[in-house]
C-alpha positions, 0 to 999 in steps of 0.5 A, spaced: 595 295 166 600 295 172 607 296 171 611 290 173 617 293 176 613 298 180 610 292 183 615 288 184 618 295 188 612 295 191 613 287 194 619 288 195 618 295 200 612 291 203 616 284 205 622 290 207 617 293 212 615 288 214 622 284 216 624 291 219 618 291 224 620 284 226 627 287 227 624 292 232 619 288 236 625 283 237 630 290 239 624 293 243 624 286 247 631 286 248 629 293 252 624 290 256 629 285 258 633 291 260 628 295 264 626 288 267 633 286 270 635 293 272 628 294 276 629 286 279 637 289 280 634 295 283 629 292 287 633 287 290 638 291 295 644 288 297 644 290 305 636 288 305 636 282 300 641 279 305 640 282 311 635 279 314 637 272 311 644 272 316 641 276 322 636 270 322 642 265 322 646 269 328 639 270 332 638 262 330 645 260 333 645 265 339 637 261 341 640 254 340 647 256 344 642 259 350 637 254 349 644 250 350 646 252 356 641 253 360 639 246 359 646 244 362 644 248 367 636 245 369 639 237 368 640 237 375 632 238 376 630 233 370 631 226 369 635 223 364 632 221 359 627 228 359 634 231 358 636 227 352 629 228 349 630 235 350 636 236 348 634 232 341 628 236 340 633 242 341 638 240 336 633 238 331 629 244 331 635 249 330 639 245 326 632 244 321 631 251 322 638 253 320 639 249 315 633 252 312 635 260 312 642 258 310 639 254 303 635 260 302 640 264 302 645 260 298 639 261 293 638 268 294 646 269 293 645 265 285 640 268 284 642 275 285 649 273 281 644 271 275 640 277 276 647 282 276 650 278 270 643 279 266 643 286 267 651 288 265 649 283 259 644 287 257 647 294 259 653 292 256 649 292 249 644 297 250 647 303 248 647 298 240 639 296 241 637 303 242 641 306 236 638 300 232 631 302 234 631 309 232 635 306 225 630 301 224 624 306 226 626 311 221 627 305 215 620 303 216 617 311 217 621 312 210 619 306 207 612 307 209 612 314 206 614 311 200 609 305 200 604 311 201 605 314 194 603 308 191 596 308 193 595 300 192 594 298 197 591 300 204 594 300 210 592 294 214 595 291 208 601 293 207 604 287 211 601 282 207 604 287 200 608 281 198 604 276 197 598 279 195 603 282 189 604 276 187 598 274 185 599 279 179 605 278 179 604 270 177 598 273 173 593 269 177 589 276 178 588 283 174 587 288 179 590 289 186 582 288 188 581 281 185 589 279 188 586 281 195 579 278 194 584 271 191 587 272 198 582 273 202 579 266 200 585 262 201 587 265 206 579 263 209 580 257 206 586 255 209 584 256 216 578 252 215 582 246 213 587 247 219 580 248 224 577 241 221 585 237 222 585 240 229 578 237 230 580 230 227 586 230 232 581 231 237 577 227 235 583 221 234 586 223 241 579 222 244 578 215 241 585 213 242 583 215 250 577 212 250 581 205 247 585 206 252 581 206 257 576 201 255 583 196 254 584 198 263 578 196 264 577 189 260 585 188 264 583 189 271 576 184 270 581 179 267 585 180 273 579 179 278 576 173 274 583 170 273 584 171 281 578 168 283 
């Protein structure tokens, strides 16, 4: 007979394990976060991120006066209309073509700000996450040794250790092998009542559509004998 207290450690190790890998796959994420938003920080400088955007609105600017000037120049050769229509289409395309870059840059300015304070959140915390992670790492590689002693479960069951204990606990099953084949059952039969609700939604879903669709189709024949 297995000893009562030695399984209730033994749960109690496995639901411990499992809460700390939780912890450090959240910890772990949060360093994702940080790399990406360092390499989005680093990738996007400044002087090349903004550049491009400014010169294209002075080279814009300068195209519009010169363009402006010189249509000053050829009135004498147009008539007036032609000038007016001209002088138009110029404005118009630059104007179009200035406010364009400049709402990209506005845009690129946010975003840049958003991507720097994301990055200095996430900087100001890592030095905490990393330290977290080697503490949790080292809890779990401890608690792991410990559950390894025991030699109740395997493995690939160690994360499931505390509901599998309970059916001894609750003396629904005698041995770690029944308490595993009992969960393995229900555990298959659950997922086969979730399959068939799944399937029945469907089903549900793809009558009322049909339902839907039928009620459309018996309006518009109404509507067209009624307009007749």
């Amino acid at each position: 007979m297995l000893d009562h207290n030695m399984l209730c450690r033994y749960s109690q190790l496995c639901l411990t394990r499992s809460n700390l890998l939780n912890k450090l796959n959240d910890l772990k994420y949060t360093a994702n976060k940080y790399s990406e938003a360092k390499e989005k920080v680093d990738k996007h400088k400044p002087i090349i991120y903004f550049g491009w955007k400014i010169l294209t609105l002075f080279v814009i600017v300068i195209i519009y006066i010169l363009i402006k000037n010189n249509l000053k120049i050829e009135t004498v050769h147009y008539s007036s209309s032609l000038y007016q229509l001209l002088h138009t289409v110029s404005n118009m395309t630059c104007g179009i073509a200035f406010l364009t870059i400049f709402i990209l840059l506005v845009v690129s300015v946010i975003s840049r700000i958003t991507d720097v304070n994301t990055y200095k959140t996430y900087k100001k915390i890592m030095p905490d996450v990393i330290l977290d992670i080697t503490k949790t790492e080292r809890s779990i590689n401890s608690i792991s040794r410990e559950l390894a002693s025991y030699d109740l479960l395997p493995v690939c069951y160690w994360h499931l250790g505390h509901y599998i204990i309970q059916y001894i606990l609750n003396r629904r099953a005698d041995t770690i092998k029944e308490a595993i084949n009992l969960y393995e059952t229900e555990y298959r039969q659950d997922m086969q009542f979730r399959n068939q609700m799944e399937a029945l939604n469907r089903i549900n879903r793809q009558l009322y559509d049909n339902k839907m669709v039928n009620a459309a189709g018996f309006a518009m024949v109404t509507s067209s004998i009624i307009w007749k």
